[in-house]
mmCIF file as Biopython writes it, N, C-alpha, C and O atoms, coordinates in Angstrom:
data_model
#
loop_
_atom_site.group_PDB
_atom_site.id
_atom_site.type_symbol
_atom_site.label_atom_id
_atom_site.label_alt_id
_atom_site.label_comp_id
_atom_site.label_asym_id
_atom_site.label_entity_id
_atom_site.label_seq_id
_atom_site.pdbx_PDB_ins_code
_atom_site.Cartn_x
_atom_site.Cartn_y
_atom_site.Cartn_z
_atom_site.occupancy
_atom_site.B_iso_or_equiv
_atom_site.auth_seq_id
_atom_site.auth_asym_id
_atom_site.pdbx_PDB_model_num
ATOM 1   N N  . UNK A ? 1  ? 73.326 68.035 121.331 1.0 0.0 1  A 1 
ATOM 2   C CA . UNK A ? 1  ? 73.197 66.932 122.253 1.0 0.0 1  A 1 
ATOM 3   C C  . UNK A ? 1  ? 73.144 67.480 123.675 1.0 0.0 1  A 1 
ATOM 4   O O  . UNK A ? 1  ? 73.990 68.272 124.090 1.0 0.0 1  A 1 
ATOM 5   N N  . UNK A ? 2  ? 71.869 66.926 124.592 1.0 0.0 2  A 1 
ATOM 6   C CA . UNK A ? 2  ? 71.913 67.600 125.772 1.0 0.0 2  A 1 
ATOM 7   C C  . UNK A ? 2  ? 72.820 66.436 126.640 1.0 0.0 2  A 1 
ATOM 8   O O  . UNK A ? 2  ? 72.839 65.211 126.522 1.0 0.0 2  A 1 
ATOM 9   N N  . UNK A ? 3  ? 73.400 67.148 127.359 1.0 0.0 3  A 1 
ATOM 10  C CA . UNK A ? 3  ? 74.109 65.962 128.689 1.0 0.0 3  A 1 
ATOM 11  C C  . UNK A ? 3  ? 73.319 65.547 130.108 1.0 0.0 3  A 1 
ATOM 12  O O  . UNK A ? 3  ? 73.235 64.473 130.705 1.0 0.0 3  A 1 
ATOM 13  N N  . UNK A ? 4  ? 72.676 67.138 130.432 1.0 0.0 4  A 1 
ATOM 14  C CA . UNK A ? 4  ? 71.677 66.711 131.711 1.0 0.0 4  A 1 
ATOM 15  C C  . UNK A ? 4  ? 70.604 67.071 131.556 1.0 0.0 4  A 1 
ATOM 16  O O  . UNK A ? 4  ? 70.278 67.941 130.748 1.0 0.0 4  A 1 
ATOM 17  N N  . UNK A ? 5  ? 69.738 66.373 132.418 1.0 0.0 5  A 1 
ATOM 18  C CA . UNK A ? 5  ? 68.235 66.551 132.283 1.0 0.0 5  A 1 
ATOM 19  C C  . UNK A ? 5  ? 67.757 67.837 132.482 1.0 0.0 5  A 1 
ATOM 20  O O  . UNK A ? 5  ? 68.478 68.731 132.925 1.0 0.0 5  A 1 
ATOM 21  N N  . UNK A ? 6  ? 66.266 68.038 132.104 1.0 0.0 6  A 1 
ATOM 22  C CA . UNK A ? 6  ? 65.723 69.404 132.210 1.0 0.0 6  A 1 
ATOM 23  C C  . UNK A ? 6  ? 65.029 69.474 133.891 1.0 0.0 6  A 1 
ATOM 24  O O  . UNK A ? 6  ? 64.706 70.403 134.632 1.0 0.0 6  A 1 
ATOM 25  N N  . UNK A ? 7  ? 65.014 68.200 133.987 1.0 0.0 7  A 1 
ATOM 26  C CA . UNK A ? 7  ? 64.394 68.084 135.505 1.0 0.0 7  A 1 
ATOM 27  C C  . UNK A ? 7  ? 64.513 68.833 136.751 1.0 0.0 7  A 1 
ATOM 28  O O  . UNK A ? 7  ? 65.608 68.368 137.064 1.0 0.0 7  A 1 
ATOM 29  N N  . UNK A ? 8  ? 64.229 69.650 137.728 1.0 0.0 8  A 1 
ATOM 30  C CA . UNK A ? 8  ? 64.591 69.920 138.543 1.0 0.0 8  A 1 
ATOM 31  C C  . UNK A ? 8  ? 64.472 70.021 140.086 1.0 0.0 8  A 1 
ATOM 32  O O  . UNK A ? 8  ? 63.618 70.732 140.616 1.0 0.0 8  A 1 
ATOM 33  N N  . UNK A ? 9  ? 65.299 69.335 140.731 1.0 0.0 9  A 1 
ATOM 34  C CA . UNK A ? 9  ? 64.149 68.930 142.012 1.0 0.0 9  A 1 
ATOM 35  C C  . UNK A ? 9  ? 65.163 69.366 143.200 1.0 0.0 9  A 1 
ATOM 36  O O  . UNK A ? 9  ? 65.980 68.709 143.845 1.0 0.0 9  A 1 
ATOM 37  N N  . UNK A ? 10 ? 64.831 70.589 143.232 1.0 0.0 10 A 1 
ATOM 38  C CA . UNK A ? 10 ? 65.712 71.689 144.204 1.0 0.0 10 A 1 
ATOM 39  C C  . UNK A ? 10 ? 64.837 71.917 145.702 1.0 0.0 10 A 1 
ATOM 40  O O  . UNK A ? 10 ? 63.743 72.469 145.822 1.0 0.0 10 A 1 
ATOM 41  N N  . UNK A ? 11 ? 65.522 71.428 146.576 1.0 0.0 11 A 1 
ATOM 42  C CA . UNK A ? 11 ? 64.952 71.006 147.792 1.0 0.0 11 A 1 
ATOM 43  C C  . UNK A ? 11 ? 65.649 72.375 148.385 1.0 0.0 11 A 1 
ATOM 44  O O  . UNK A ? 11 ? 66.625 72.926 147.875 1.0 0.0 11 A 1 
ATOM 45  N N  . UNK A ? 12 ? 64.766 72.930 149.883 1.0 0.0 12 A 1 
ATOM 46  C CA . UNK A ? 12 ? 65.945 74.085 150.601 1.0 0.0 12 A 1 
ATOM 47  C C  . UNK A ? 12 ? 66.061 73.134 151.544 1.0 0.0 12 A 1 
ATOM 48  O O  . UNK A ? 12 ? 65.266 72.216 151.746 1.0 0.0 12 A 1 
ATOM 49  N N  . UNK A ? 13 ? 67.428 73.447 152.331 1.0 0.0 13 A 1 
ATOM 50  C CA . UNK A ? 13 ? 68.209 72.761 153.552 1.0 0.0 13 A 1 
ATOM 51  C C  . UNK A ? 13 ? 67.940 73.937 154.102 1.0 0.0 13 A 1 
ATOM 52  O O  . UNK A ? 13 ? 68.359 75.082 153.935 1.0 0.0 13 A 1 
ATOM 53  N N  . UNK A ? 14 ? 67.102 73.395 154.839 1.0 0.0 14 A 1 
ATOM 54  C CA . UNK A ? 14 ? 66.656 74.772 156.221 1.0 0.0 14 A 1 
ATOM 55  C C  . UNK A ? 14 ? 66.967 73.788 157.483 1.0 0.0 14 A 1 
ATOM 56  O O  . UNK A ? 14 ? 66.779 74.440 158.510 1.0 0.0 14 A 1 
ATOM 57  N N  . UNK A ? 15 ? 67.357 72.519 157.766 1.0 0.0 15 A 1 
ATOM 58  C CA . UNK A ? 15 ? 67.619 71.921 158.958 1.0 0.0 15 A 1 
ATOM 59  C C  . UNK A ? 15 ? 69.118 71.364 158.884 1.0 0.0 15 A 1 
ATOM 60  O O  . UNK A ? 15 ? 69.784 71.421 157.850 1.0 0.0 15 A 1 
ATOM 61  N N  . UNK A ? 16 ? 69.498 70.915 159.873 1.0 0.0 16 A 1 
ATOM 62  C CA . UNK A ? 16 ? 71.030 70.870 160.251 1.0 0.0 16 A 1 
ATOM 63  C C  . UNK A ? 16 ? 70.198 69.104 159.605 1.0 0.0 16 A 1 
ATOM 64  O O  . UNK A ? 16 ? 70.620 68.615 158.557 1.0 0.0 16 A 1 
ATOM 65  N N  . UNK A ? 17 ? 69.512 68.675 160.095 1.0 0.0 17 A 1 
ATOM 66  C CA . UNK A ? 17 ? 69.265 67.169 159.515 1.0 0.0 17 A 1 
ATOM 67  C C  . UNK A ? 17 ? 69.312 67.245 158.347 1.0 0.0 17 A 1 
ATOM 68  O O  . UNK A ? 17 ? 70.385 66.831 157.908 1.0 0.0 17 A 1 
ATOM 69  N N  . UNK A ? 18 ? 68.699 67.555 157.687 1.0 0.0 18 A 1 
ATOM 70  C CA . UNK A ? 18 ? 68.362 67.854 155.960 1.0 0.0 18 A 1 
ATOM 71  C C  . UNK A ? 18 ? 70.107 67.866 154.865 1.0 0.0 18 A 1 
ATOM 72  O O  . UNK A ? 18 ? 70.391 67.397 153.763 1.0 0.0 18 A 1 
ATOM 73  N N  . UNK A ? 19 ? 71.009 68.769 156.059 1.0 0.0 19 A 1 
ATOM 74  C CA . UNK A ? 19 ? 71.631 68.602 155.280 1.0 0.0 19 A 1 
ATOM 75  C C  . UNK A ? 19 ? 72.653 67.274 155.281 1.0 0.0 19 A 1 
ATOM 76  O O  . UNK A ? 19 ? 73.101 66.631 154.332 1.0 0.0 19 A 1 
ATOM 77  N N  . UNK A ? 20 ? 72.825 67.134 156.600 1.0 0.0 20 A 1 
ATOM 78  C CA . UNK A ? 20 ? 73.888 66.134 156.939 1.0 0.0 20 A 1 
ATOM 79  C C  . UNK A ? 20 ? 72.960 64.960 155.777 1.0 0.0 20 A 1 
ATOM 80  O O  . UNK A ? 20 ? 73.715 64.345 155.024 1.0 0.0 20 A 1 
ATOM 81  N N  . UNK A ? 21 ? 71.608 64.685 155.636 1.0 0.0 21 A 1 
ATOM 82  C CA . UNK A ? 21 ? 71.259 63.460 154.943 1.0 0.0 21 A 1 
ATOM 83  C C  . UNK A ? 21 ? 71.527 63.579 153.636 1.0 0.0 21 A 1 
ATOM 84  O O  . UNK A ? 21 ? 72.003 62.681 152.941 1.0 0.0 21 A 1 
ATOM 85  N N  . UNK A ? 22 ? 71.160 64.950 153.176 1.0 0.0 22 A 1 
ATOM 86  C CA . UNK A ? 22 ? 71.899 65.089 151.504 1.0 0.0 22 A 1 
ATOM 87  C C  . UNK A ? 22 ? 73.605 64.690 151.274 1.0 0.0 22 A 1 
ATOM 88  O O  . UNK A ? 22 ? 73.977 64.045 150.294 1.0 0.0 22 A 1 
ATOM 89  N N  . UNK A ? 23 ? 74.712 65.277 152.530 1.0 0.0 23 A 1 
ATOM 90  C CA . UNK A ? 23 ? 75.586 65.330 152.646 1.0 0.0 23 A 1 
ATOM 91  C C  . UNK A ? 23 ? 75.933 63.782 152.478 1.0 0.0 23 A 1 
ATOM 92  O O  . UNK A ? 23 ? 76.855 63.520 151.706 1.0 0.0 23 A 1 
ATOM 93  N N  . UNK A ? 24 ? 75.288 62.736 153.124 1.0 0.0 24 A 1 
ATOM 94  C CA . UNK A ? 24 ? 75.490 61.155 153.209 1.0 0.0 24 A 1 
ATOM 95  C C  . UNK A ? 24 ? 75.016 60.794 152.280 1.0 0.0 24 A 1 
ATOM 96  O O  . UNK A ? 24 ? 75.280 59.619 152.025 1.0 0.0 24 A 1 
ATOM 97  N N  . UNK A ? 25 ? 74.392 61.289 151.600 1.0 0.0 25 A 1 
ATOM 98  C CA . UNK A ? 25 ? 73.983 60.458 150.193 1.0 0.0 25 A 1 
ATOM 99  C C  . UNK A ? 25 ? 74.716 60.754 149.069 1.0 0.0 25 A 1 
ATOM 100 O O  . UNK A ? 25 ? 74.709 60.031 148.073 1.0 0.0 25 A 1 
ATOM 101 N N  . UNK A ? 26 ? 75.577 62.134 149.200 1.0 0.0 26 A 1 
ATOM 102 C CA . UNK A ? 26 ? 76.469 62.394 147.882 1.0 0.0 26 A 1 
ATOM 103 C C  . UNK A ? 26 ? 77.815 61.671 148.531 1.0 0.0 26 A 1 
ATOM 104 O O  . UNK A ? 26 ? 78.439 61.206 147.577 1.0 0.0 26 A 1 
ATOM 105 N N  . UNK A ? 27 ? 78.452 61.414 149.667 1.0 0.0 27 A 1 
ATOM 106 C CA . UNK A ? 27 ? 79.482 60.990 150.045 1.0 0.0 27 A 1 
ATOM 107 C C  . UNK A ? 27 ? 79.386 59.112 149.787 1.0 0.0 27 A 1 
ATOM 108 O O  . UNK A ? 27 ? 80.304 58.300 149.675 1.0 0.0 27 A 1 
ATOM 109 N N  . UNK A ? 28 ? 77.726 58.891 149.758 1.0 0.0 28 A 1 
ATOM 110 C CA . UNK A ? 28 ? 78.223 57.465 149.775 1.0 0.0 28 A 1 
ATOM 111 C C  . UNK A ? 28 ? 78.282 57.396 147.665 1.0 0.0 28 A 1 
ATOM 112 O O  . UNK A ? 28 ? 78.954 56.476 147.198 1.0 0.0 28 A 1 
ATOM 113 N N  . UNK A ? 29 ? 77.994 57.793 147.254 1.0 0.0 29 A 1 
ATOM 114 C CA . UNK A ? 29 ? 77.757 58.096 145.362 1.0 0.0 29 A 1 
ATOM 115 C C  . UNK A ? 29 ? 78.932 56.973 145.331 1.0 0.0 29 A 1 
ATOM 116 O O  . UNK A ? 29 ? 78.452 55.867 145.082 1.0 0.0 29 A 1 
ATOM 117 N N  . UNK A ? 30 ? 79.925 56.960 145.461 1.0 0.0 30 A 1 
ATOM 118 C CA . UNK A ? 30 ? 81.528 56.439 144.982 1.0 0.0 30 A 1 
ATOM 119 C C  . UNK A ? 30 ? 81.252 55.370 145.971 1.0 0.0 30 A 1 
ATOM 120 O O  . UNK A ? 30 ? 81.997 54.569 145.405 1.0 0.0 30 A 1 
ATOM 121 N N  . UNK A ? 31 ? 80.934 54.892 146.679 1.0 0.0 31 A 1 
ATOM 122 C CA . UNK A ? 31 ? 80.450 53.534 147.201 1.0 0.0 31 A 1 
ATOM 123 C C  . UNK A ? 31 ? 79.123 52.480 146.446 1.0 0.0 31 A 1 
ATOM 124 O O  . UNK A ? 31 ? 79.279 51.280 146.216 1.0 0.0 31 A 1 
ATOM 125 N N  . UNK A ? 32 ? 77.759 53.318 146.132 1.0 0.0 32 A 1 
ATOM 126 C CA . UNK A ? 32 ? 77.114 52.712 145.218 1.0 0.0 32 A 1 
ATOM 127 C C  . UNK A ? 32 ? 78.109 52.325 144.036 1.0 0.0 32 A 1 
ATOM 128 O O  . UNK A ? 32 ? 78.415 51.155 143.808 1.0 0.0 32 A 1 
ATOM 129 N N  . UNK A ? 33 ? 78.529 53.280 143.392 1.0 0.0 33 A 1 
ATOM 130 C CA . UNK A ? 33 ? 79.010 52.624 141.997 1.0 0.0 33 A 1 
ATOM 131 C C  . UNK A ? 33 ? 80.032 51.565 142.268 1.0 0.0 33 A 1 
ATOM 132 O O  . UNK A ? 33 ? 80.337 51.140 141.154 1.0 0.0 33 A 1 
ATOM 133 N N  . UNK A ? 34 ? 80.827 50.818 143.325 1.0 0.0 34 A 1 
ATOM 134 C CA . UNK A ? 34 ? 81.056 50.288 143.489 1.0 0.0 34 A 1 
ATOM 135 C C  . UNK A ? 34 ? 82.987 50.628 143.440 1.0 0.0 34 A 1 
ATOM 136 O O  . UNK A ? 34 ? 83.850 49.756 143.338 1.0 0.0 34 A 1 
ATOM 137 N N  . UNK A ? 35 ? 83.250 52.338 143.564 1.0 0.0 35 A 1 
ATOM 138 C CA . UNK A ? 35 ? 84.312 52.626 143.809 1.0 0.0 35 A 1 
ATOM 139 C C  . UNK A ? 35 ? 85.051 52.266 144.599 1.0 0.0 35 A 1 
ATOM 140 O O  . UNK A ? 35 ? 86.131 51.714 144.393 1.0 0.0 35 A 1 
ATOM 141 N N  . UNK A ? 36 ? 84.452 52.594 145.847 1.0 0.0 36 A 1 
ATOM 142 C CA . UNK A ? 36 ? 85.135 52.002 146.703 1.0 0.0 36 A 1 
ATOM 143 C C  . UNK A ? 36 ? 84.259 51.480 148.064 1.0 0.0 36 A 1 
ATOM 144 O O  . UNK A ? 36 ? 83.055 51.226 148.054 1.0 0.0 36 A 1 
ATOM 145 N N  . UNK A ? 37 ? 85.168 51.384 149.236 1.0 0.0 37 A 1 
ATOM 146 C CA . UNK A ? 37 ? 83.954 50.229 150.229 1.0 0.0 37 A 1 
ATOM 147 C C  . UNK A ? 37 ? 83.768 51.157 151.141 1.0 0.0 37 A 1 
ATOM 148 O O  . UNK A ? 37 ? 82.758 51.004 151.829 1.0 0.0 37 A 1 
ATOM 149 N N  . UNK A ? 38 ? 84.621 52.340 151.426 1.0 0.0 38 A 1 
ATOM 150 C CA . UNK A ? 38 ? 83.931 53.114 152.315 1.0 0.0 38 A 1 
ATOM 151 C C  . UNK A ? 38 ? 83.918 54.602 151.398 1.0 0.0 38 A 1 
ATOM 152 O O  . UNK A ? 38 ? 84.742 54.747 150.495 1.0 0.0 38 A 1 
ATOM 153 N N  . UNK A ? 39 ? 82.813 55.785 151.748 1.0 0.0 39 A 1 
ATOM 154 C CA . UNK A ? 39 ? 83.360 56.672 151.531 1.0 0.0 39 A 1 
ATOM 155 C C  . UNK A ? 39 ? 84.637 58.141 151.494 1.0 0.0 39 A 1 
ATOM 156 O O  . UNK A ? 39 ? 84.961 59.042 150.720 1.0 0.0 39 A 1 
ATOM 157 N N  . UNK A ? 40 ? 85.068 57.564 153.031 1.0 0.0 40 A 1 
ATOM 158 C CA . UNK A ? 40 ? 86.398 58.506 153.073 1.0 0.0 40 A 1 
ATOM 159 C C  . UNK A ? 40 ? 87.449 57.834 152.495 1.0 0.0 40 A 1 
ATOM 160 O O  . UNK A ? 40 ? 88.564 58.199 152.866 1.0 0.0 40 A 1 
ATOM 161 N N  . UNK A ? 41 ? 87.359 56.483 151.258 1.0 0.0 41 A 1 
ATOM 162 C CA . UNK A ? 41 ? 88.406 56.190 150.094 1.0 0.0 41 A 1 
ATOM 163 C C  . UNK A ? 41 ? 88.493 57.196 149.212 1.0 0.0 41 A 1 
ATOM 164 O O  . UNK A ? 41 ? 89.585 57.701 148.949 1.0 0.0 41 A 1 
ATOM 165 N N  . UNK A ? 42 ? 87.125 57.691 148.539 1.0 0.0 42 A 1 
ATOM 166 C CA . UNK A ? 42 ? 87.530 58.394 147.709 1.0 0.0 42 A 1 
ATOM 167 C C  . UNK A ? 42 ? 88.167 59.394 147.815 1.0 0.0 42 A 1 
ATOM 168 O O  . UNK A ? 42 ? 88.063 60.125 148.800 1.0 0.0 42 A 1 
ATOM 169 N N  . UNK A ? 43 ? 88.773 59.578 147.053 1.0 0.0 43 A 1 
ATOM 170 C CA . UNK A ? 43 ? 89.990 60.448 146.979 1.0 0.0 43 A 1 
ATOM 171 C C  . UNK A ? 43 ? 89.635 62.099 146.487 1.0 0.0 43 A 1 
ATOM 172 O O  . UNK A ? 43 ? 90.380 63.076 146.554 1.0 0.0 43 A 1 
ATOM 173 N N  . UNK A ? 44 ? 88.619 62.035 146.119 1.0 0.0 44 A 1 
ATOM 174 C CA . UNK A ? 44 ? 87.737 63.722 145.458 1.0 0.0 44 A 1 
ATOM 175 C C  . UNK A ? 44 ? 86.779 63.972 146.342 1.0 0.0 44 A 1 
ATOM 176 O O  . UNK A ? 44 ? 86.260 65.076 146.176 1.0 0.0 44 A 1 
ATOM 177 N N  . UNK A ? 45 ? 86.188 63.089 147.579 1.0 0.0 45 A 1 
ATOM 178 C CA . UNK A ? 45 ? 85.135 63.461 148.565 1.0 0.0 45 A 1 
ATOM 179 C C  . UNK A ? 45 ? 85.456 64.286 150.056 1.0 0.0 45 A 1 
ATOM 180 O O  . UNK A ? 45 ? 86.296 64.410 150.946 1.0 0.0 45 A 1 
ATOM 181 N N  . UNK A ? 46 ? 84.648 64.558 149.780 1.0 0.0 46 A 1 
ATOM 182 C CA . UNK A ? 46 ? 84.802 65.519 151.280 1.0 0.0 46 A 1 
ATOM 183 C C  . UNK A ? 46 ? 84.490 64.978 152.696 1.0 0.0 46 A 1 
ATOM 184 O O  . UNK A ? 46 ? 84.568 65.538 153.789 1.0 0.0 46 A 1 
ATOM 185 N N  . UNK A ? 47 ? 83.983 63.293 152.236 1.0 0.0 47 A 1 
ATOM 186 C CA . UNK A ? 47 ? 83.719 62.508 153.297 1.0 0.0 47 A 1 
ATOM 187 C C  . UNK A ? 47 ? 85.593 62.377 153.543 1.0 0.0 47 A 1 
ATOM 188 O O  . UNK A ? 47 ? 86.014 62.369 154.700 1.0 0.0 47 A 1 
ATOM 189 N N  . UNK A ? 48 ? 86.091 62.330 152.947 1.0 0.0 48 A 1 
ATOM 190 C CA . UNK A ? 48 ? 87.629 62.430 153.883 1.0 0.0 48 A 1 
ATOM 191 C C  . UNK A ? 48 ? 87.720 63.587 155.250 1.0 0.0 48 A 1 
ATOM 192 O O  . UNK A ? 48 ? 87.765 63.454 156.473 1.0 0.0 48 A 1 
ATOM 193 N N  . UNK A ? 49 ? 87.717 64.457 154.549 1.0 0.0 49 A 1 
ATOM 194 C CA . UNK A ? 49 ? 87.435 66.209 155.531 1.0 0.0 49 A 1 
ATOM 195 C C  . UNK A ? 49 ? 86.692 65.283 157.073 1.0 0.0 49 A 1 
ATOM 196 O O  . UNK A ? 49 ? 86.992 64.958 158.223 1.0 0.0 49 A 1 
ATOM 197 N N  . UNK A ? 50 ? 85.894 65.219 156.365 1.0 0.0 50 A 1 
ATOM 198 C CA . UNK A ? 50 ? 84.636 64.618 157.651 1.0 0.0 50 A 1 
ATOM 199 C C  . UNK A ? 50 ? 84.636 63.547 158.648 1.0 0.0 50 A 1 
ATOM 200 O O  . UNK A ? 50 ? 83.963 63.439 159.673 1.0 0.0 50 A 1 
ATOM 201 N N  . UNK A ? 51 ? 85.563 62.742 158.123 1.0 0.0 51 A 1 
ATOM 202 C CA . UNK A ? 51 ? 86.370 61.714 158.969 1.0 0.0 51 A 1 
ATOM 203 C C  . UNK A ? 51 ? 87.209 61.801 159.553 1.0 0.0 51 A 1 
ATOM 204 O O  . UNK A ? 51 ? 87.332 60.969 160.452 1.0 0.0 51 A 1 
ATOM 205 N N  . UNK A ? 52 ? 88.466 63.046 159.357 1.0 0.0 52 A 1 
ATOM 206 C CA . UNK A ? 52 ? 89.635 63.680 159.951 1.0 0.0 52 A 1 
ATOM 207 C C  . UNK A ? 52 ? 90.402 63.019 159.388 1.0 0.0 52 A 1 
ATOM 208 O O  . UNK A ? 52 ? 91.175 62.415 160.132 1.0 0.0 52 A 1 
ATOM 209 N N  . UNK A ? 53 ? 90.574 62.810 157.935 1.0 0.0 53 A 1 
ATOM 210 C CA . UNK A ? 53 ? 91.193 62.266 156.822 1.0 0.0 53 A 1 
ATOM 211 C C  . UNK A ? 53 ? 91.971 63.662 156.300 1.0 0.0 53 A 1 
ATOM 212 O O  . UNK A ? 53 ? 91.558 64.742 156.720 1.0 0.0 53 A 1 
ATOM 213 N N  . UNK A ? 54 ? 92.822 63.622 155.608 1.0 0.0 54 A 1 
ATOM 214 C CA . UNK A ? 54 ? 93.046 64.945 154.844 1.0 0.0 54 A 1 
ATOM 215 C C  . UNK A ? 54 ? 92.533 64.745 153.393 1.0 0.0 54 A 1 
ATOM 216 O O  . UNK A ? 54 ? 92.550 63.598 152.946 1.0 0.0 54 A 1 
ATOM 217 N N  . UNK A ? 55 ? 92.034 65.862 152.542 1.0 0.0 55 A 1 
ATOM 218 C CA . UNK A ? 55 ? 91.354 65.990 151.753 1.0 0.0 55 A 1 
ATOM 219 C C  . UNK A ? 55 ? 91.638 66.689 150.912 1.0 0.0 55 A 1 
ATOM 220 O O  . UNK A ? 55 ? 91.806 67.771 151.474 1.0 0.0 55 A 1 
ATOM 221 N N  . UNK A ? 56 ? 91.847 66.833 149.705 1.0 0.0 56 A 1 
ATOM 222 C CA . UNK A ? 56 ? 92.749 67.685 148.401 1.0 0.0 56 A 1 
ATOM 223 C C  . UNK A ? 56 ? 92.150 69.158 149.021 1.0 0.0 56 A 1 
ATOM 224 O O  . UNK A ? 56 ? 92.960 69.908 149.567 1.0 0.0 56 A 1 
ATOM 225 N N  . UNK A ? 57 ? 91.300 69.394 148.966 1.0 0.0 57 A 1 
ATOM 226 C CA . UNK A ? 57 ? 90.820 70.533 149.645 1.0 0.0 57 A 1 
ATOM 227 C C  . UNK A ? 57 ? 90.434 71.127 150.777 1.0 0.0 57 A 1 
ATOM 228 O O  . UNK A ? 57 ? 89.752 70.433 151.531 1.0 0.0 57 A 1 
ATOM 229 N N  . UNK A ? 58 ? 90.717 72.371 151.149 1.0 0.0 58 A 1 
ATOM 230 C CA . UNK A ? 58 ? 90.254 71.979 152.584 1.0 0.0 58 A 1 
ATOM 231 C C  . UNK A ? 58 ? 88.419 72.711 152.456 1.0 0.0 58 A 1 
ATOM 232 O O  . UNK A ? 58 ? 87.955 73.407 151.553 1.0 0.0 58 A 1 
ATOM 233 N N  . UNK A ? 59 ? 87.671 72.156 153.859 1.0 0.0 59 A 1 
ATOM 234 C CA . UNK A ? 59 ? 86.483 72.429 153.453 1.0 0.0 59 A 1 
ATOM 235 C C  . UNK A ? 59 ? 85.932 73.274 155.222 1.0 0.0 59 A 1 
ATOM 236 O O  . UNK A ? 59 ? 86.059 73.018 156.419 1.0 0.0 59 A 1 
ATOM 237 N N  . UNK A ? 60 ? 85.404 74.174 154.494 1.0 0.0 60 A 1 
ATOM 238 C CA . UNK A ? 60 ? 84.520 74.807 155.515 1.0 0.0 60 A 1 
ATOM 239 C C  . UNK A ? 60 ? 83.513 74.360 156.643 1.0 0.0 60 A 1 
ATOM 240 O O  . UNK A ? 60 ? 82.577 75.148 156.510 1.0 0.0 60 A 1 
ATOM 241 N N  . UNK A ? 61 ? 83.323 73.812 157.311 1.0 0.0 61 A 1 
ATOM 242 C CA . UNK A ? 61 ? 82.355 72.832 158.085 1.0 0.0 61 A 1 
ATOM 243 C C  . UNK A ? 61 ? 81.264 73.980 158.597 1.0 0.0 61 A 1 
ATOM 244 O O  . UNK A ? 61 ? 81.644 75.007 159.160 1.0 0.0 61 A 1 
ATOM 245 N N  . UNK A ? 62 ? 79.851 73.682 158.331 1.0 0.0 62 A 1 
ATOM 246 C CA . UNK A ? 62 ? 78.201 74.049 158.511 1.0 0.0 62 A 1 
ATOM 247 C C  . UNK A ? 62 ? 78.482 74.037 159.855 1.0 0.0 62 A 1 
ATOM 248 O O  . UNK A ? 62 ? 77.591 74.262 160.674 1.0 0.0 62 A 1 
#
């Protein structure tokens, strides 16, 4: 049984834009599904870090 697709759609982040927009689209993920209402709720995102939230981890900033 496969779990993920064979698909692959590997973009390079060669711009400081490029990434911050990938960066906002995986931070809002737990807002689409209807986790929660903002992203620095979730509790596993790094949109905490990014808000000046504290964050289970700490994270390196680009």
């Amino acid at each position: 049984m496969q779990f993920w697709t064979h698909e692959n759609h590997a973009i390079e982040l060669y711009r400081p834009e490029m990434i911050e927009s990938r960066m906002k689209y995986i931070h809002e993920n737990p807002v689409r599904a209807g986790w929660v209402e903002k992203p620095e709720e979730y509790l596993y995102s790094s949109a905490r870090n990014y808000s000046g939230l504290n964050g289970l981890i700490e994270v390196d900033y680009w």
